[in-house]
C-alpha positions in Angstrom: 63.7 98.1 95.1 60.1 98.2 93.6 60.8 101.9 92.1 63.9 100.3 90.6 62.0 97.0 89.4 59.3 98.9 87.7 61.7 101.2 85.9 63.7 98.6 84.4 60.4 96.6 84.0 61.5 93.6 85.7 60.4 91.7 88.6 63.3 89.7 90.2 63.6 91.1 93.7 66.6 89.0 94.4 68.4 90.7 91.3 67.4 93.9 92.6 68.4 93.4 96.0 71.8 92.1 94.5 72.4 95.1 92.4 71.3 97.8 94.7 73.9 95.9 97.5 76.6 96.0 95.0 76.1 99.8 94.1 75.9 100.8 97.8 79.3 99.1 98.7 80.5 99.7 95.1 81.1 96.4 94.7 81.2 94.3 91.5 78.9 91.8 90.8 80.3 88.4 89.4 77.4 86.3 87.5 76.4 83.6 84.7 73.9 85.4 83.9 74.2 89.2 83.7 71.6 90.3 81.5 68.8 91.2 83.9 71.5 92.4 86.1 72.9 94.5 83.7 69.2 96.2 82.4 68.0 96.5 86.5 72.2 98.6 86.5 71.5 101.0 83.6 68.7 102.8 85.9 70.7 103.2 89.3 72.9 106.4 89.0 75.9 105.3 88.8 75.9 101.6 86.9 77.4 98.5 89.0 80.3 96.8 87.5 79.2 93.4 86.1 81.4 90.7 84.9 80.2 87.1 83.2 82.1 84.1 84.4 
């Protein structure tokens, strides 16, 4: 997660941990708030689905 967090230049471990959890059981993620989500996605190889609600 730190390799991940320092590429996207965040520091939310929980969104990490949420993302990474979601691309290993290719799940989607359903949020308020998908921004950091989405920029932490964009460096995993493949991106995790995420929907606003």
């Amino acid at each position: 997660m730190g390799e991940l967090l320092g590429k996207a230049g965040a520091s939310d471990v929980v969104d990490a941990h949420v993302v990474v959890i979601a691309a290993t059981t290719g799940s989607p993620v359903l949020t308020s708030d998908p921004d950091d989500l989405r920029r932490l996605s964009n460096y995993l190889p493949t991106p995790v689905v995420i929907r606003r609600i």
